[in-house]
N, C-alpha and C positions, 0 to 999 in steps of 0.2 A: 815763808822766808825762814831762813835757818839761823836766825840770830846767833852772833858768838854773844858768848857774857861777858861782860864787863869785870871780871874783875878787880882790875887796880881801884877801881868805885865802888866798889862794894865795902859800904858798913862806913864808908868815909863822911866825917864831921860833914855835917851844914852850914857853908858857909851864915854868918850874922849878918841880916837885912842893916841896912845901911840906918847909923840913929835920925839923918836927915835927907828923907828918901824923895825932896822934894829942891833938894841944892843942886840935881842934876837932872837930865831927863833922860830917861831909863831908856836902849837902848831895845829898838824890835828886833835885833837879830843879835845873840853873842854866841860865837866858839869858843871855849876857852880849857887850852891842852890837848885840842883834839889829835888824835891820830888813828890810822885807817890801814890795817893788813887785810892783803889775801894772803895767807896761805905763809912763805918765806917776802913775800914782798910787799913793803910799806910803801904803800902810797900817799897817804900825811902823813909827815913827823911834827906834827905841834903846830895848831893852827890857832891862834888867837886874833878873832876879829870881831868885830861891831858894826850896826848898821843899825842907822838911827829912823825913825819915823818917818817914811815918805824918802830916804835917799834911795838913789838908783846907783848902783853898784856894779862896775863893767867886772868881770873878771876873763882877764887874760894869759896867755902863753902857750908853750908847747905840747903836741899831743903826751897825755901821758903824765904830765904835771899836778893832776889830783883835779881837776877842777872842775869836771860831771861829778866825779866822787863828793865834793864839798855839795853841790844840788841836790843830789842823790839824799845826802843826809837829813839836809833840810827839808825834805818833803818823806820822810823817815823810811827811802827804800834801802838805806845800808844806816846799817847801826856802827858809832864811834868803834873803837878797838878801845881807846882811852879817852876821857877829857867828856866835857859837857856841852850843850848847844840848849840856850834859850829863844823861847819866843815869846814878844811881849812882858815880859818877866818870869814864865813860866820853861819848868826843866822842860826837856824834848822829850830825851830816851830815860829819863832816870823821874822821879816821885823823892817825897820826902815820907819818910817811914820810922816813928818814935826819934825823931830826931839827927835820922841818917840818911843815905842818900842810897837807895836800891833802884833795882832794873825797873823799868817803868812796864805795867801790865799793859796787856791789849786794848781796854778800856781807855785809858788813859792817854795811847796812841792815837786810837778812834779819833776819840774827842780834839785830840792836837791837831791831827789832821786837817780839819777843819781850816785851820788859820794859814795853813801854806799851801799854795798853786802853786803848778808846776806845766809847763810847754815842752815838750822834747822834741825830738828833733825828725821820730819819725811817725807824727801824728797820732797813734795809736785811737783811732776812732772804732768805734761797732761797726762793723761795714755792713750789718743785716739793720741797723735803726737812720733812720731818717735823720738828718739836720738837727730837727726839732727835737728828737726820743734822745740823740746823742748828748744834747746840750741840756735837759728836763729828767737825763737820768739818776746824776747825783744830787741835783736837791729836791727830789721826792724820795729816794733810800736814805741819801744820808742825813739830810737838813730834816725832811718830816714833812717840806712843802706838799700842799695837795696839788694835784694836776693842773685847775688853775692858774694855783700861783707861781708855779714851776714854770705853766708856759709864758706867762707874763711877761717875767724876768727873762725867761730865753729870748723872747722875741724880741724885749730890747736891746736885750744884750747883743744881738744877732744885727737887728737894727745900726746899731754901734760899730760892728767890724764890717760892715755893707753886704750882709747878706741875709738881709729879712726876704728876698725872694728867694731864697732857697730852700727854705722852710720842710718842703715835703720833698726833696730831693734824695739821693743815699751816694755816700761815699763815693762810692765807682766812678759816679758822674760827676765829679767834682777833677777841677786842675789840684793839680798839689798844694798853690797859694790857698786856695777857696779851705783847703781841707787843714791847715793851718790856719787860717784865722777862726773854720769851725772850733778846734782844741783852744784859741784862746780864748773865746767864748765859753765853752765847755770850761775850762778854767775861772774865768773870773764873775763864771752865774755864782760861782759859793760866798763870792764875797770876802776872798783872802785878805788879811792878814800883810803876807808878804807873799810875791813872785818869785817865780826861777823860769826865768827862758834857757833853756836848754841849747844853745847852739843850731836856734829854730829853723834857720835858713841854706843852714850847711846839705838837705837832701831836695832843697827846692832847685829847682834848672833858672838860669839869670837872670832872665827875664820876668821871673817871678818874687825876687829877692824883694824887690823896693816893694809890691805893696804890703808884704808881712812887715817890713819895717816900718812903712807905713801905719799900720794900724798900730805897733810899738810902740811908737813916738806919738801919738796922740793921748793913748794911755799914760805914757812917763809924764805928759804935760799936765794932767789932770794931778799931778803932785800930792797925793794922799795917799798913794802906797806905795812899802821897800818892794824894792825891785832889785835882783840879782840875774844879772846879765851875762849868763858866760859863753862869749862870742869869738867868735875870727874874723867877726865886720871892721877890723879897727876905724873906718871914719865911722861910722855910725856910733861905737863906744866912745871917740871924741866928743861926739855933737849931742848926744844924748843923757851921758854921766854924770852923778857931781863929784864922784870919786872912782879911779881905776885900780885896780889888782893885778898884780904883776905874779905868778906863781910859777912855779920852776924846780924840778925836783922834789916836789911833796911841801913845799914851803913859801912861804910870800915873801917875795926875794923883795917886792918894791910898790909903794902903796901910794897915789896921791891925787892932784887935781890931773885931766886931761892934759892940761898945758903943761904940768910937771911931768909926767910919763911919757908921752911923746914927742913933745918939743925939746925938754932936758931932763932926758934917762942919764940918773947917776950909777948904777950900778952895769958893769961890762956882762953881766948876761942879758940885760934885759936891751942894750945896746946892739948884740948881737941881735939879740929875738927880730928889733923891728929893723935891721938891717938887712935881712935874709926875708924878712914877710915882704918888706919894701920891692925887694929884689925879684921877688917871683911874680 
């Protein structure tokens, strides 16, 4: 990946740890000034947001709104342009260096890694490994699990999203659902940290939709991990949320409970948004 550099962060003070770091509870997920070019075009201009331990986070709107890009970051496949993103308390893209804040090394990335899963939207499985190799690939490379212990875990995990007879299968032979709850699985054998559904269900055919959300909604129930959800299901980001994301133009136009965002949207874009979703 071709990282741009950070500049405007480069050589910038460390922020002072809080003198009483226990008067609040430290937030698993913070943006804070983010912003995101390609090229001549900005796609964040200044994203400040927070996600606390175990919330589940809908993020919605229009194509083109920043809001793969905000996933994308958090699972570190696009680096900010500007601004910082922690996890757990810890920098994402950036380290602390004699007291300043510089480009975070590959190392550094690695190991972050670690803490955030991710789902996307069009499965990207090894289509030459089995069920089983797909889901036992990254925590034998990257955790250190022996084979074993790797299969264990997958087979629960697998167990989990209803496909422990699928085991010695391979891609091909899988429905599109089947091959989406494989990547969830594949996802949470590592033991995240925090989620990003990717828009999981937008390449599945409809028939297929409810059991990936299905297996979603059982997870979110299990209430132990942030979860960022960026969808076009709106009932399902209803029924599932404890907070929605309203983003629109590179920015978050409107932030609140379910019942506040779709029941009584205050702001006229986000009024439009679900007038015209409603519509179609």
């Amino acid at each position: 990946m071709n990282a741009v550099v950070i500049d405007a962060f480069a050589g910038a003070e460390v922020p002072q740890p809080d003198p009483n770091p226990a008067a609040e509870v430290k937030p698993m997920v913070r943006y804070k000034g983010v912003t995101k070019s390609f090229g001549d075009l900005q796609v964040l201009k200044g994203i400040d947001l927070e996600m606390q331990p175990g919330e589940k986070v809908a993020v919605i709107g229009p194509s083109g709104s920043g809001k793969t890009t905000m996933g994308r970051m958090l699972m570190t496949l696009e680096e900010p342009t500007e601004g910082t993103i922690e996890v757990d308390g810890e920098l994402l893209w950036h380290m602390q260096e004699k007291g300043r804040l510089v480009r975070a090394n590959e190392k550094h990335l690695h190991r972050m890694r670690c803490s955030v899963g991710m789902v996307f939207q069009h499965f990207n499985l090894f289509p030459h490994m089995s069920v089983l190799r797909n889901v036992t690939e990254a925590p034998r490379k990257v955790l250190g699990l022996s084979k074993e212990e790797a299969e264990e875990r997958a087979v629960s995990m697998l167990g989990k999203v209803g496909l422990d007879d699928k085991l010695k299968m391979y891609p091909a032979n899988l429905s599109g659902g089947q091959k989406q709850r494989v990547a969830i699985a594949r996802a949470l054998v590592m033991r995240p940290k925090v989620m990003v559904f990717d828009e999981v269900t937008s390449a599945l055919d409809p028939e297929l939709v409810g059991e990936v959300l299905e297996v979603i909604r059982e997870i979110a129930e299990e209430g132990d991990m942030a979860m960022m959800l960026i969808t076009h299901e709106m009932d399902f980001a209803k029924e599932i949320a404890d907070r929605v994301i309203f983003g629109a133009d590179g920015l978050i136009v409107e932030q609140g409970t379910p019942e506040e965002i779709f029941d009584n949207p205050r702001s006229e874009r986000l009024q439009n948004f679900l007038q015209r979703f409603r519509s179609n």
